[in-house]
N, C-alpha and C positions, 0 to 999 in steps of 0.2 A: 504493500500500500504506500502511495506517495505522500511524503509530509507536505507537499507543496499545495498550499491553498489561494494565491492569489497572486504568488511571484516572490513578492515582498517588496515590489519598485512604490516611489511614491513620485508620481511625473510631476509634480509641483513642487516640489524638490530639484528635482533635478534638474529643471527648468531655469531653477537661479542662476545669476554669473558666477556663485562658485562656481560649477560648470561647466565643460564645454563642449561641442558635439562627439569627441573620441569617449567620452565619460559617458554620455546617454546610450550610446551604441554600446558602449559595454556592458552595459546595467540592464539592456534588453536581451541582447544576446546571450547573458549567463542565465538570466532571469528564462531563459528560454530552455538552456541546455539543463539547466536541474530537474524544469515541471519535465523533463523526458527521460531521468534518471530513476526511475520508480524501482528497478530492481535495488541500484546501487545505495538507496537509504531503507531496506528493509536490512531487520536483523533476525536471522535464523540463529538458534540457539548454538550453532556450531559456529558462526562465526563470531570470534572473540573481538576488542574493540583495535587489538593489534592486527588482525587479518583484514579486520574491515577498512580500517587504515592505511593499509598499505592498497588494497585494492583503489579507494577512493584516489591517494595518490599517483596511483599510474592510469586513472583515468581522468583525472586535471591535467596531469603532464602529459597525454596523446592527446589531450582534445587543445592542449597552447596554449591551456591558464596559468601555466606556471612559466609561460616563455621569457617572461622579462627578468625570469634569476637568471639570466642567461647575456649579458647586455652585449656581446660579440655577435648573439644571435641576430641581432638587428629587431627585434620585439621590442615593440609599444607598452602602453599602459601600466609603466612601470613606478607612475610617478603615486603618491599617495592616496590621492583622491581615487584612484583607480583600487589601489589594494583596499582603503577602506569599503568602498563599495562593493568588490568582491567579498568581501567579510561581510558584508550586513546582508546580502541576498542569501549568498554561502548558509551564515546560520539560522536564516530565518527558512530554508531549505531540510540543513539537516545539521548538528550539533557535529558530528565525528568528519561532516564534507568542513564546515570551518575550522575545526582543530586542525586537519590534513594539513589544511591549505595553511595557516595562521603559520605554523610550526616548521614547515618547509622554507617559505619565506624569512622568518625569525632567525632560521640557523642558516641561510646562504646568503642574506643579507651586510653579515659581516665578511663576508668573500667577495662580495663585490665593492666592499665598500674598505676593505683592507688586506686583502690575498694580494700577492705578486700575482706576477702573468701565471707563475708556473700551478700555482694553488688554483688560479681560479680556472685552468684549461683541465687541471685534475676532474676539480667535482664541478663546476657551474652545468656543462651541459647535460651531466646525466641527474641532477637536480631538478631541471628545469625541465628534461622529460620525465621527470618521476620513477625514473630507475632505483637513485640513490638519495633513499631518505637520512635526513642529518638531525641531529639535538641540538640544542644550546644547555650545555651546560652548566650553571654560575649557582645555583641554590645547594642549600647545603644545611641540615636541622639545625646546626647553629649559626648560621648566615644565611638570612631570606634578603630581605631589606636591606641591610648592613653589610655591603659588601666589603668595609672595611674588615669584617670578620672572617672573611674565609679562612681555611685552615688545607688545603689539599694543597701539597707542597710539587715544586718542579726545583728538582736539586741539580746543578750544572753538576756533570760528568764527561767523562771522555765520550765523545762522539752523540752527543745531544742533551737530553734532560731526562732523569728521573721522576715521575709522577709517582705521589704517592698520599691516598685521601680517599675522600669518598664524595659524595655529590647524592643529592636528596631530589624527590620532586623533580624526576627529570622526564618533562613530556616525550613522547615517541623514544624513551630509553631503550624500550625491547626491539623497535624494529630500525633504530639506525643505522645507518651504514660508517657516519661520522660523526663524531663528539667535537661541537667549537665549545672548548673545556675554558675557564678563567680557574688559574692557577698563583701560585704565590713562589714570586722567585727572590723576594729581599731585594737590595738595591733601596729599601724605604720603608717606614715605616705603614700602616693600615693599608689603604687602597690605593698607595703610591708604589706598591711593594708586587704589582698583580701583572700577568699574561697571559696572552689569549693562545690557544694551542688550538691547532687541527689535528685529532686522535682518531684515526681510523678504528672503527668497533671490533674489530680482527688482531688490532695490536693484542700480546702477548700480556698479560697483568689487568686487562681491562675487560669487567665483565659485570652482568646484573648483577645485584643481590635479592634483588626481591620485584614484582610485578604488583606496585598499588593498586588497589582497587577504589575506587570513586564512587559517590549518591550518583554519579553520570557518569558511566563504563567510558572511559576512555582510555589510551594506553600511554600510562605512566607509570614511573621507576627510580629506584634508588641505586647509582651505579658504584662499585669501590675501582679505584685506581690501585694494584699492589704491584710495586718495582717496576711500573712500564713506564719503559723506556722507550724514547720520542726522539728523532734525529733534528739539530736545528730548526733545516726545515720545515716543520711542523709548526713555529712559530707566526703566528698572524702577528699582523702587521710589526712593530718591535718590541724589544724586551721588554717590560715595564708600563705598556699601553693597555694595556687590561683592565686599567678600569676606565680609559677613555672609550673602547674599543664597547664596551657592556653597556656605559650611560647612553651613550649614541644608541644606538641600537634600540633601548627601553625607551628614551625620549619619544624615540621616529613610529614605534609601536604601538603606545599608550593608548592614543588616537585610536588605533585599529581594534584592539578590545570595545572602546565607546561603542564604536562600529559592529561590529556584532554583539553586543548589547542592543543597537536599535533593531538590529533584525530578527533577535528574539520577544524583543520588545513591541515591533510590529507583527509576529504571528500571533501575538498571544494577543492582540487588539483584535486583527481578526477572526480568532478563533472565540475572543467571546461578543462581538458584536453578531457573528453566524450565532450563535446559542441564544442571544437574546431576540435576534428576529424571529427564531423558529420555534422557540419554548413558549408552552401556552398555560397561560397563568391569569386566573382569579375572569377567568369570560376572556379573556383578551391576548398580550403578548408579553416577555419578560420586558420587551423592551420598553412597553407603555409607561413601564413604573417611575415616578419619580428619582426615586432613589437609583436605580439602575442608570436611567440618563443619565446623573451624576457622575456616577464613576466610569460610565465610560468617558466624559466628555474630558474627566479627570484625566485617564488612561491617553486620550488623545491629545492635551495640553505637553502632557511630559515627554511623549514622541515624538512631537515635532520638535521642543524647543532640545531633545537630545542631537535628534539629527542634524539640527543646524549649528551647535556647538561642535558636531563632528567633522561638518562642512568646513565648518569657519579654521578648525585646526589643522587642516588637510591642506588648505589652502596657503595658509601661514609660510606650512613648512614647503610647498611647493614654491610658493614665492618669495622662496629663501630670507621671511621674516629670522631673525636671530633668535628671536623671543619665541618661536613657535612652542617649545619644550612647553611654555606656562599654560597653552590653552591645548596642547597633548592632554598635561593634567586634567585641565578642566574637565575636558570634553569625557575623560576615563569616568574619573568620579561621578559626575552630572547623570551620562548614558549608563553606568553600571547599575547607578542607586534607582536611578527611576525606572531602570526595567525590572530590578525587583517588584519593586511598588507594583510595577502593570499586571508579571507575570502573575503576584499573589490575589490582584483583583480580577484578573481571568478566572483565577479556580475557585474564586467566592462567586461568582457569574452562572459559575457551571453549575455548584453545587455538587451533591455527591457526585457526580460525573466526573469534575473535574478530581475528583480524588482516585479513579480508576487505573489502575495499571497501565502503563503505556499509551495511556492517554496521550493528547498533544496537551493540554494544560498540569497533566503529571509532569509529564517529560521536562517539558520546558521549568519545573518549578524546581525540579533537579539541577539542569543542566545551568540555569543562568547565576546560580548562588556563587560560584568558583569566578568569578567574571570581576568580583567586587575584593579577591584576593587577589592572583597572581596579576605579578610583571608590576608590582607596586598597589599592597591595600588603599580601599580607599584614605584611612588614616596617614598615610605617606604620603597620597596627594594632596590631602589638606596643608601637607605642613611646606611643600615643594612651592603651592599656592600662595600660601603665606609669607613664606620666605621671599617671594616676587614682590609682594607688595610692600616689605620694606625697605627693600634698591629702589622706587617708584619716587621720584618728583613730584613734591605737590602738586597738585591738579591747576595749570592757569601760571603756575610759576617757576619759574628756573631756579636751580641752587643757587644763581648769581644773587638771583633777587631777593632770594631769602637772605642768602649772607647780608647784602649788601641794607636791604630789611632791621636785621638784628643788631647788625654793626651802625646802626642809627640811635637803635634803642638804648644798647651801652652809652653810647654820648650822650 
């Protein structure tokens, strides 16, 4: 059965000058290729969320959605506003089709954005056809947040680096082909001390420990690193860039969680305004009720102004704003928080229905909770948020003026 009930496009949206016609054509045409995907999001008990994973992957990467981790390839649609919009149709489609896709992106994006030639002719093209699936590795039980905390050590030795540690919460852990690992090699103290490695899953020391399980089956893992050993080359971008290599990366992301956040955010609108037209209640319609109007009008309030916070972030960083990081955050927090709110008012819509197994207002009331943790809680973005607004200029006035202002007052 297809989870696809209306696309997830919102054309007045996309209509805006964030916008521009490669964007709309892309948002129809994927919105096109999921509603045709009906086998590819059923789950048969035999497929695990690691099978189904990897399946979804190589068929993004034959059908050219993943063509732009590839930028030799000459593919389009690489720039933000395109990824986030593939993410919000993505997950308003199917939960395990945007993890695929999210997590693909996540781990080759530092290869394009800091691999040599010779790294990125390695893995970029069999990425970007969905051959070889990669992780980002950087979390760790005692370093979520805190990257200044890591602890998985890379000891210079003769003829490369010693790994040695473990890594937590590693999405697509079990089916990667490659680990972009943040490691700790000294040269500095906290997060001045970090690099980034490219660890082949076949390296010798490096192997699961355990297969997480989720409230939303997806495939994640806890990996240990013992005595593997990494040649130079292995190094992204340089020694010590590790934690420049991580922030970037999370910044340019952030934004794309909001983004699927609205498009679980828009399924679960449409899935309870279908409930409330067709549920017949007291002589009439669910939808007659007062109170019902309410909350969806509520539910429709928070999904638009998410998606334009996602817009407006997407755009930022496309227009090489410097500041874009601050409304990254925004737009995470804002689209994460309010899709709860939606999803939890779809399953009060539904009623016991919506408490059903495998429901679409089950699913989704699963699937969007993790959205408001990883790649930075909402409580991190508050403080990322915050932290912006005291660099900030009073409003109307320059520092000159203020100086120049206060340096009156003293006389």
């Amino acid at each position: 059965m297809t989870h696809v009930l209306g696309g997830g496009l919102d054309e007045g949206i996309l209509a805006l000058p964030f916008y521009e016609e490669q964007h709309r054509t892309l948002a129809v045409e994927l919105a096109g290729w999921c509603a045709g995907r009906a086998g590819l999001w059923s789950r048969p008990l035999e497929r695990t969320p690691e099978k189904a994973g990897r399946e979804i992957l190589r068929a993004l990467g034959s059908a050219g959605w993943l063509g732009f981790l590839d930028p030799a390839s000459g593919s389009a649609a690489g720039d933000h506003r395109s990824i986030c919009l593939a993410r919000e149709i993505l997950a308003y489609a199917d939960d395990l089709a945007d993890f695929a896709f999210s997590i693909q992106a996540l781990s080759a994006t530092p290869i394009v954005r800091y691999g040599n030639r010779e790294q990125q002719l390695e893995y970029l093209p069999r990425m970007a056809s969905g051959e070889t699936a990669g992780s980002f590795a950087i979390s760790e039980k005692e370093a979520g947040s805190d990257m200044s905390a890591v602890g998985l050590t890379a000891d210079r030795v003769s003829g490369g680096y010693l790994l040695t540690g473990r890594k937590a919460w590693i999405a697509h852990a079990g089916i990667a082909d490659v680990h972009c690992v943040i490691a700790r090699t000294g040269g500095g103290p906290g997060a001045l001390g970090l690099t980034a490695f490219l660890v082949p899953a076949r390296t010798p020391g490096v192997r699961v420990l355990e297969e997480v399980r989720l409230i939303a089956p997806r495939s994640l893992g806890h990996l240990a690193f013992e005595d593997c050993l990494v040649p130079e080359s292995s190094v992204l971008g340089r020694p010590g860039q590790g934690f420049v290599v991580a922030t970037d990366l999370l910044e340019r992301f952030r934004m794309t969680v909001g983004a699927a956040a609205v498009g679980f955010a828009r399924r679960a609108v449409d899935s309870a305004v279908q409930q409330a037209r067709e549920r017949r209640m007291h002589g009439g319609r669910l939808m007659d009720l007062q109170l019902v109007k309410g909350a969806l009008a509520d539910m429709e309030v928070k999904l638009n102004a998410s998606a334009l916070l996602v817009a407006r972030a997407a755009w930022e960083l496309d227009h090489g704003n410097p500041g874009y990081a601050k409304h990254s955050s925004i737009a995470k927090v804002a689209a994460t928080e309010a899709a709860q709110e939606i999803v939890d008012a779809a399953v009060q819509i539904h009623g016991a229905a919506g408490l059903v197994a495998d429901s679409v207002p089950e699913r989704l009331y699963r699937q969007v909770r993790s959205l408001r943790i990883y790649e930075g809680a909402s409580e991190v973005q508050k403080l990322i948020i915050a932290d912006t607004l005291g660099r900030r200029p009073l409003v109307g006035r320059s520092r000159a003026a203020s100086a120049n202002s206060a340096s009156r007052v003293e006389r």
